[in-house]
C-alpha positions in Angstrom: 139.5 107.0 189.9 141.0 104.4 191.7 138.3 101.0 192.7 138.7 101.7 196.6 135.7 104.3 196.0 133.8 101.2 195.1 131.8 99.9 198.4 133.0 96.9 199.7 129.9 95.1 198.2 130.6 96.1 194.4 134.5 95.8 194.8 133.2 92.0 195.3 130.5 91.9 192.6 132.8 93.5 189.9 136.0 91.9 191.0 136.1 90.1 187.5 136.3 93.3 185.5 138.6 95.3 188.4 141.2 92.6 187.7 141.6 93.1 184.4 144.2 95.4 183.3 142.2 96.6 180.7 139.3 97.4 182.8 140.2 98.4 186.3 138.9 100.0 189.2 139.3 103.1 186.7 137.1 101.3 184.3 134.8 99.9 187.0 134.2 103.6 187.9 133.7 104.9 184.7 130.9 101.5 184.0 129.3 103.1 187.2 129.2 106.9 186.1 128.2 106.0 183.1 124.4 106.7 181.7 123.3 104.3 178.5 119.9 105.1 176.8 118.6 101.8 174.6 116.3 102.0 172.1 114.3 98.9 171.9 114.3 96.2 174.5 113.4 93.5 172.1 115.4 91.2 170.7 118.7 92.9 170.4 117.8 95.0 173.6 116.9 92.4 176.0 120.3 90.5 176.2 122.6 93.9 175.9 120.0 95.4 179.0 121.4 91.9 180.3 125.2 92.6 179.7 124.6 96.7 180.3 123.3 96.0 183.7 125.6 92.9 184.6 128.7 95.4 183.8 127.7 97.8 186.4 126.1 100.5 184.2 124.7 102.9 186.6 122.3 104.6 184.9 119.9 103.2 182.3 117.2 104.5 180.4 114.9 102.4 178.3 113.0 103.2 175.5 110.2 100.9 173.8 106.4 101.0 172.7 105.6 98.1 172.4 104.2 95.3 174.6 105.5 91.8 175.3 103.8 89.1 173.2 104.6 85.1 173.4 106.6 84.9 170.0 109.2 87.7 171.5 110.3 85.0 174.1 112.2 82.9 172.4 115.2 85.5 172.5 114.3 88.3 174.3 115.6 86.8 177.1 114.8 89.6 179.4 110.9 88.3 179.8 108.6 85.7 181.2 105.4 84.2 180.6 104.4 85.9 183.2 105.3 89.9 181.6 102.9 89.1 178.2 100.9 91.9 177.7 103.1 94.1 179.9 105.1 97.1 178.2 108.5 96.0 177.4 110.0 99.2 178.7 108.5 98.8 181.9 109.0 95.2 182.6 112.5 95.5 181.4 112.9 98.5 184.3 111.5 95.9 186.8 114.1 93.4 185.7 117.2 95.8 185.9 115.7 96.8 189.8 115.5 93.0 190.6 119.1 92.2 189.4 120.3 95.1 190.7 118.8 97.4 193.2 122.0 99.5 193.0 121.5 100.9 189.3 119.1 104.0 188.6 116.8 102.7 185.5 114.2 104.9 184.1 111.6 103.6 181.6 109.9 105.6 178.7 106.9 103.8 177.0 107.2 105.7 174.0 108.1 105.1 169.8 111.3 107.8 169.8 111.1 109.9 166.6 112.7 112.9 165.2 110.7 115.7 167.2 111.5 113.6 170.4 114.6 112.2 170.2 117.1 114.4 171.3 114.4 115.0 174.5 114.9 111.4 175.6 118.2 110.6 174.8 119.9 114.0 176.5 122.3 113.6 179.3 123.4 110.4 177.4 127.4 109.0 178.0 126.1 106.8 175.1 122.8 105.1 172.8 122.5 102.2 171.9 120.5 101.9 169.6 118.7 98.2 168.1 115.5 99.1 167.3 113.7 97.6 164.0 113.3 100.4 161.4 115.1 102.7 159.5 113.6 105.6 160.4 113.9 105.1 163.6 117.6 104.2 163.6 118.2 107.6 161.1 116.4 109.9 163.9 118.2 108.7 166.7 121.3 108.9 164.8 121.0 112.2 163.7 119.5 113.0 167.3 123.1 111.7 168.8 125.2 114.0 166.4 123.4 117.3 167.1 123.6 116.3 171.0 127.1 115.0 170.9 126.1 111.6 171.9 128.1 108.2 170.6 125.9 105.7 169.1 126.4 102.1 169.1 124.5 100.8 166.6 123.2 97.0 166.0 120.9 95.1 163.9 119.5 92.0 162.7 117.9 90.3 159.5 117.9 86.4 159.8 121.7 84.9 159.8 123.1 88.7 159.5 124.0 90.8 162.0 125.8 94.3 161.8 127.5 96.4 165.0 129.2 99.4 164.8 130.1 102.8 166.9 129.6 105.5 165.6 130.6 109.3 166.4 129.3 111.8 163.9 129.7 114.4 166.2 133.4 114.1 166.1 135.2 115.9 162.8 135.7 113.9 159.6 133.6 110.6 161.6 130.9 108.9 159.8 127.6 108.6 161.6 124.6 106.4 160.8 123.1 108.4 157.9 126.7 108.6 156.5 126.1 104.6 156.2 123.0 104.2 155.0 122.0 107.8 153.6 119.1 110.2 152.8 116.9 106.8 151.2 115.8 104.7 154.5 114.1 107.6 156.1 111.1 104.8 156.0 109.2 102.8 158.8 108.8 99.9 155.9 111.6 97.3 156.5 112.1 93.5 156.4 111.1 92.0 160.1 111.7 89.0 162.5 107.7 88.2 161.9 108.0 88.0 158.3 111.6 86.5 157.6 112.4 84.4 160.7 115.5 84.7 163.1 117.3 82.6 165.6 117.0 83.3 169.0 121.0 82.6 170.0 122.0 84.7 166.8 120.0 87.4 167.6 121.5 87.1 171.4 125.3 86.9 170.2 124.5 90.4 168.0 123.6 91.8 171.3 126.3 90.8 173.5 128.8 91.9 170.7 126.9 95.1 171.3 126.9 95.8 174.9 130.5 94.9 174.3 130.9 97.8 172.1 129.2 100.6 174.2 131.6 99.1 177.0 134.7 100.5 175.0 133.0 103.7 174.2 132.5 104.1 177.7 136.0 102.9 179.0 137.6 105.2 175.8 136.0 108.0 177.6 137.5 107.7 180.5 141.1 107.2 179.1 141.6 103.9 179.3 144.3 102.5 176.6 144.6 99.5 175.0 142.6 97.2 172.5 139.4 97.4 174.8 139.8 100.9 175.5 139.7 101.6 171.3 135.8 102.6 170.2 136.1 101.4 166.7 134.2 104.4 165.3 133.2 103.5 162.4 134.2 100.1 162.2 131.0 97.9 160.8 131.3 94.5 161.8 129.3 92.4 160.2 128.4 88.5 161.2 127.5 85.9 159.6 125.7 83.3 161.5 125.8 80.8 159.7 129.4 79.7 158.7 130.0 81.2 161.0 132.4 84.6 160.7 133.1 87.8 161.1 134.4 90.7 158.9 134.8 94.2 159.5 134.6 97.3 156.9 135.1 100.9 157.5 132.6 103.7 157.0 133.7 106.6 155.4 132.7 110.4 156.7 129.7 111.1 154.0 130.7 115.5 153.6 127.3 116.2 152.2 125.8 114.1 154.5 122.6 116.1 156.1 123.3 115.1 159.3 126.7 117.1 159.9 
């Protein structure tokens, strides 16, 4: 779809991506169209919202129940002083209508679990998903492979940080579970609170993600090239402190449960 059935006032406010070859007004289009549900607007949530809704996303949907506290400031960069106490779905919603009146944003105060998860995430282009527990991440994943929903998947534990799409809906692609298996289906994992993290670590995991549900979406609507490959499978993981960057692949698990 060509970029001339952007407004005059978005041609001008994505002109940065439209003159990219590898974005376009095709891509632009496709940003806009496009409906991302995120699980968690914490610390990997906050700065991909951020990147999400600076891209042009045009439908949002945010999932988190929990509330903002002072320690969640130093890098979820999405809240004030002034939103402590206040959900985080919710005040994230009121920060996507402030930056940009244009996008629809809905906001779920609710902990997403197996018997709702395939409820909240329906009508999905794409999850991302960077919540802070296992069992979390395992019911969303399985919720996107019986819906046939991609999953961008990111995560966090002091100076590592892991991103990866995933597709388990597609034949012989790994999905989330394929990764991690049957073991993790736990809420008892290491946290930010116990172990420590660094706020601009935690925000370059994040960007790195919205980054990746941007080639998901622009793969979907046919775009070639490096940025219009969605890596399925592809686990990237960073190290922040030397720092680098390595990627592995996932294999398709056949006995996962999931498929």
């Amino acid at each position: 779809m060509p970029s001339a059935f952007l407004p005059p006032d978005r041609l001008a406010r994505f002109a940065r991506h439209i003159v990219l070859p590898e974005v376009g007004g095709v891509g632009q289009m496709a940003l806009a169209e496009a409906h991302v549900v995120l699980i968690g607007c914490g610390g990997i949530g906050s700065p991909a919202l951020q990147y999400l809704a600076a891209a042009g996303v045009g439908q949002l949907t945010l999932i988190d129940d929990d509330r903002v506290e002072a320690s969640n400031l130093q890098r979820q960069t999405i809240f004030t002083e002034a939103d402590i106490g206040s959900p985080k779905a919710e005040a994230a919603a009121c920060w996507v209508g402030r930056f940009d009146p244009a996008l629809t944003v809905k906001a779920h105060r609710a902990r997403i679990e197996a018997a709702n998860a395939r409820d909240l995430i329906a009508g999905a282009t794409l999850v991302l998903d960077g919540c802070d527990n296992f069992a979390t991440r395992l019911a969303v994943s399985d919720a996107c492979v019986a819906s046939g929903i991609p999953l961008t998947s990111a995560a966090v534990g002091r100076f590592q940080g892991q991103v990866a799409n995933f597709a388990g809906h597609l034949p012989g692609q790994a999905c989330y579970r394929c990764f991690v298996g049957d073991a993790f289906d736990a809420t008892d994992c290491d946290t930010c609170a116990a172990d420590g993290v660094l706020g601009a670590f935690v925000g370059m995991v994040a960007t790195m993600a919205a980054q990746s549900a941007v080639r998901v979406v622009l793969a979907g609507a046919g775009l070639s090239g490096p940025l219009g490959d969605p890596q399925w499978s592809r686990l990237h993981l960073l190290d922040g402190l030397a720092p680098s960057l390595r990627t592995i692949t996932i294999p398709h698990d056949p006995a996962c449960s999931a498929h």
